[in-house]
C-alpha positions as CSV (number, residue, x, y, z in Angstrom):
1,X,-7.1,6.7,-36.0
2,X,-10.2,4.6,-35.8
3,X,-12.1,5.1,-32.7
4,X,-15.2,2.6,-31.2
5,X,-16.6,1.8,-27.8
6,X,-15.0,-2.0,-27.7
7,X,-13.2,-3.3,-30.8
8,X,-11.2,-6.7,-30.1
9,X,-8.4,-8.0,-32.0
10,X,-7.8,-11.6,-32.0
11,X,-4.7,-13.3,-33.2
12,X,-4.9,-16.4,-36.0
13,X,-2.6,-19.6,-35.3
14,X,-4.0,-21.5,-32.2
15,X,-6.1,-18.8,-31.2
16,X,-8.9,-18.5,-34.0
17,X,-7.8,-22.1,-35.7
18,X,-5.7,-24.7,-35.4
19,X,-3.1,-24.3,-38.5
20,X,-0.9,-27.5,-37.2
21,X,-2.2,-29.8,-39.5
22,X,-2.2,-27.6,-42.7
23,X,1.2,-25.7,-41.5
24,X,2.9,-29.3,-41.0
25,X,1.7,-30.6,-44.6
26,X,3.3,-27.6,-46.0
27,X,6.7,-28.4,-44.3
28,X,6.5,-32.2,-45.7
29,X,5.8,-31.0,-48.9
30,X,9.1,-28.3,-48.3
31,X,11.0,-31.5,-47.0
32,X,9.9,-33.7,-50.3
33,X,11.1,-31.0,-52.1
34,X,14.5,-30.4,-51.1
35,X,15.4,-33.3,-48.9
36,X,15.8,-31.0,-46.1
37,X,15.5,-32.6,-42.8
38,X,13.1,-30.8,-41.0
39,X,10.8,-31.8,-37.7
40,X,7.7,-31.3,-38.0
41,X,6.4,-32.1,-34.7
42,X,9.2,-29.4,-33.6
43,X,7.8,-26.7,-35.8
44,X,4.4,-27.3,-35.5
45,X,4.7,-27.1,-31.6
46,X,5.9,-23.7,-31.8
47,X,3.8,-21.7,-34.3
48,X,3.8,-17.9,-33.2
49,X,7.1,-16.0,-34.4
50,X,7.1,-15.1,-38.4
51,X,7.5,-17.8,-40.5
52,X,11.3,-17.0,-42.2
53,X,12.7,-17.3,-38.5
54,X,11.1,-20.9,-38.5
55,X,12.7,-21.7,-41.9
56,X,16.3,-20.3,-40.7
57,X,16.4,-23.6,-38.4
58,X,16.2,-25.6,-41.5
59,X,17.5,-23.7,-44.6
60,X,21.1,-21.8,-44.6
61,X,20.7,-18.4,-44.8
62,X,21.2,-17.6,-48.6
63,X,18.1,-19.9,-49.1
64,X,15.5,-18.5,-47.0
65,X,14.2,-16.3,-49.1
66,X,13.7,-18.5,-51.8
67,X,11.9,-20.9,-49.3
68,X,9.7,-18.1,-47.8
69,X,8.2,-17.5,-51.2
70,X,7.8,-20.9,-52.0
71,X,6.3,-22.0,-49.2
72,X,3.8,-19.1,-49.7
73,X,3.0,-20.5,-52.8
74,X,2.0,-24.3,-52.1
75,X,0.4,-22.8,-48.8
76,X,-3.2,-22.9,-50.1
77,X,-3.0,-26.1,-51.6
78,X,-1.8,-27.9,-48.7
79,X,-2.8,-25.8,-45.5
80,X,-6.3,-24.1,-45.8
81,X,-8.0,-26.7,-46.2
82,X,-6.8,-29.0,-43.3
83,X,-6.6,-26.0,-40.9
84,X,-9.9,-26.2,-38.2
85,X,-11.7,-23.6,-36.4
86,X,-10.8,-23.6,-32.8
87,X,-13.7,-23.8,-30.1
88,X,-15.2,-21.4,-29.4
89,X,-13.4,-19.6,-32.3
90,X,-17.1,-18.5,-34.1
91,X,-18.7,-17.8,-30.4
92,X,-16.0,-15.6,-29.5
93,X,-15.9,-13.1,-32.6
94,X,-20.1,-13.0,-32.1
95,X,-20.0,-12.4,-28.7
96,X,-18.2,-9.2,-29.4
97,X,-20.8,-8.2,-32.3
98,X,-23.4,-8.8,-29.9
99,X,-21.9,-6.3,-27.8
100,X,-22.2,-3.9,-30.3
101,X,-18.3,-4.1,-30.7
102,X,-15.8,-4.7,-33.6
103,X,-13.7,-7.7,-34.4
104,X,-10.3,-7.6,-36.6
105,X,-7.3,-10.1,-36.6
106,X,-3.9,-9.4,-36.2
107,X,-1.4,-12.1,-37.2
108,X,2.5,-12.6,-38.2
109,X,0.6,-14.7,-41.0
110,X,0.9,-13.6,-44.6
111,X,-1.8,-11.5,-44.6
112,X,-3.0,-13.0,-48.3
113,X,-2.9,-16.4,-46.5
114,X,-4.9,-15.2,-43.2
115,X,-8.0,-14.0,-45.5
116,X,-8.1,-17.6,-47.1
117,X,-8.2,-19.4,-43.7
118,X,-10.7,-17.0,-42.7
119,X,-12.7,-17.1,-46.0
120,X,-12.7,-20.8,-46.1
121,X,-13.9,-21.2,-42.0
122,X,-16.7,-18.7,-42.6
123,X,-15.2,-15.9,-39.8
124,X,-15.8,-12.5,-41.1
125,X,-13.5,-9.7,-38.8
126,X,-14.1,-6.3,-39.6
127,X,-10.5,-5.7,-40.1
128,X,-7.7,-8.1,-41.3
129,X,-3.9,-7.5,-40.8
130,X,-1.0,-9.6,-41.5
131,X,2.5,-9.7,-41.2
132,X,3.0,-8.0,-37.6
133,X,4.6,-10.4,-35.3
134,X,4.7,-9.6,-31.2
135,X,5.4,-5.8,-30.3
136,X,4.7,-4.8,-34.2
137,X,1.0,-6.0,-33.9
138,X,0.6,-2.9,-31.6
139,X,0.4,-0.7,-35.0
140,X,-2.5,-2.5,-35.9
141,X,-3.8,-2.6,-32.5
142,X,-3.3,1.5,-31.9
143,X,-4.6,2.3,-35.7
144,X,-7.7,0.8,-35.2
145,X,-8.3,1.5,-31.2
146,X,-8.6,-2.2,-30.3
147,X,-9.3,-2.2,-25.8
148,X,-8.7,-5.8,-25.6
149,X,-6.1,-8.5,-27.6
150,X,-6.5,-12.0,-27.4
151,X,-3.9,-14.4,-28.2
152,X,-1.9,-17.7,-27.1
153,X,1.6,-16.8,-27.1
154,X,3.9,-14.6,-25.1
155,X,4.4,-12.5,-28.2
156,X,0.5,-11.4,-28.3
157,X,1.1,-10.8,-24.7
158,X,3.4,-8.4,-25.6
159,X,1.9,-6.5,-28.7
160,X,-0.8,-6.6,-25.9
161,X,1.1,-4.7,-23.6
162,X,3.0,-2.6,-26.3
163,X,-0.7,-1.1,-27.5
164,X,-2.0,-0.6,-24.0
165,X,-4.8,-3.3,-24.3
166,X,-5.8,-5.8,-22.2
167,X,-4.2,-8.7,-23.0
168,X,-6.1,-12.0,-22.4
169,X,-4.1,-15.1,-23.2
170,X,-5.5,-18.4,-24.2
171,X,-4.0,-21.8,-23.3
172,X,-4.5,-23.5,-26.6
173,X,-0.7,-22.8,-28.0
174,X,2.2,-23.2,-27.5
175,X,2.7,-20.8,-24.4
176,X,1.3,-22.3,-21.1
177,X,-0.6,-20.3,-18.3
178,X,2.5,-19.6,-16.2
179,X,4.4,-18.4,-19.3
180,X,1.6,-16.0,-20.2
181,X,1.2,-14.4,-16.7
182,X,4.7,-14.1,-16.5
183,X,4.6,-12.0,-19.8
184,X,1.7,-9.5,-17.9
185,X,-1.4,-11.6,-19.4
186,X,-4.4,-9.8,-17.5
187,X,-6.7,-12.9,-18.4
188,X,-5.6,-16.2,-19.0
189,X,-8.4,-18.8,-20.0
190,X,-8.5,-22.3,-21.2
191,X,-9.5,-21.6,-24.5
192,X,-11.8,-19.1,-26.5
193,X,-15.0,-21.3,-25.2
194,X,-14.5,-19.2,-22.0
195,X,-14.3,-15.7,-24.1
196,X,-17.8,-15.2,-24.0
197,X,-18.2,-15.0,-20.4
198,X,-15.2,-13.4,-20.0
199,X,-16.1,-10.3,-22.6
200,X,-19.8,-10.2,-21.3
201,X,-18.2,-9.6,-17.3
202,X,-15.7,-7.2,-18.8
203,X,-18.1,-4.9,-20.2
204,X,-20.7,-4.9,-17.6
205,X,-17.4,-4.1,-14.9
């Protein structure tokens, strides 16, 4: 069990960066593929849960698995690259260096895919973990002693909850402020241009 004063976790998708573009180009690309019929405004208005419960909406069952891995494989060409920090994404993982404190990042994301977003943006956590989606991202959370996890969907609120951190919620997803404090957000905030402040008060309280 990893122990520190303050580490913070932060999720990926509309917390860190804003995947819609790159996540929607993928799904075209899916679509030209195999003439599925698949709305991409719809999916990409709704990132958060693991990605083969997206494709169930779109793919029968039996062919899921074969579009999970392929998908994963065009991913990089099509997503990285379009996908943009979010504001206050860079300030927010600094401010908690500043303090002294470790970062890491805790997504439903293939984890393989996270690093490349994070590689390609320039954001360097500590400690990188994919694959956990809502209550499961409290392993990560517990392993590695994270106080505080910040996310923009109901399921961060929850893998908040489920690790006994703080949760603070951001705005910038899909989840809005009423649906976060519903979920037993103990912060809600705009977006991560607010984190800052918000880290800084925490500590010094």
């Amino acid at each position: 069990m990893a122990s520190h004063a303050l580490t913070v976790g932060f999720d990926l998708d509309m917390t860190l960066i804003d995947s819609r573009p790159g996540i929607g180009a993928v799904y075209r690309e899916l679509a030209a593929e195999t003439g599925a019929a698949i709305d991409i405004d719809l999916v990409v208005g709704r990132l958060g849960p693991p990605l083969q419960d997206e494709l169930a909406n779109w793919f029968p069952p039996a062919e899921v698995p074969a579009m999970v891995d392929r998908y994963r494989e065009i991913y990089p060409t099509y997503a990285i690259a379009a996908s943009l920090a979010m504001p206050g994404a860079r300030e927010s993982v600094d401010a908690v260096r500043a303090l002294g404190g470790r970062t890491m990042v805790v997504s439903a994301k293939y984890e393989p895919s996270v690093k490349l977003h994070l590689a390609h943006l320039g954001i360097e956590p500590d400690v990188i973990v994919g694959g956990l989606w809502a209550e499961a991202k409290a392993e990560a959370l517990r392993e590695h002693g994270a106080t505080v996890y910040v996310g923009d969907h109901t399921g961060d609120v929850r893998g908040a909850r489920t690790a006994r951190a703080l949760s603070v919620a951001v705005t910038t997803g899909p989840c809005d402020a009423a649906e976060l404090r519903a979920a037993g957000a103990d912060a809600v905030l705009p977006s991560l241009t607010e984190f800052p402040a918000w880290l800084r008060a925490h500590v010094e309280g």
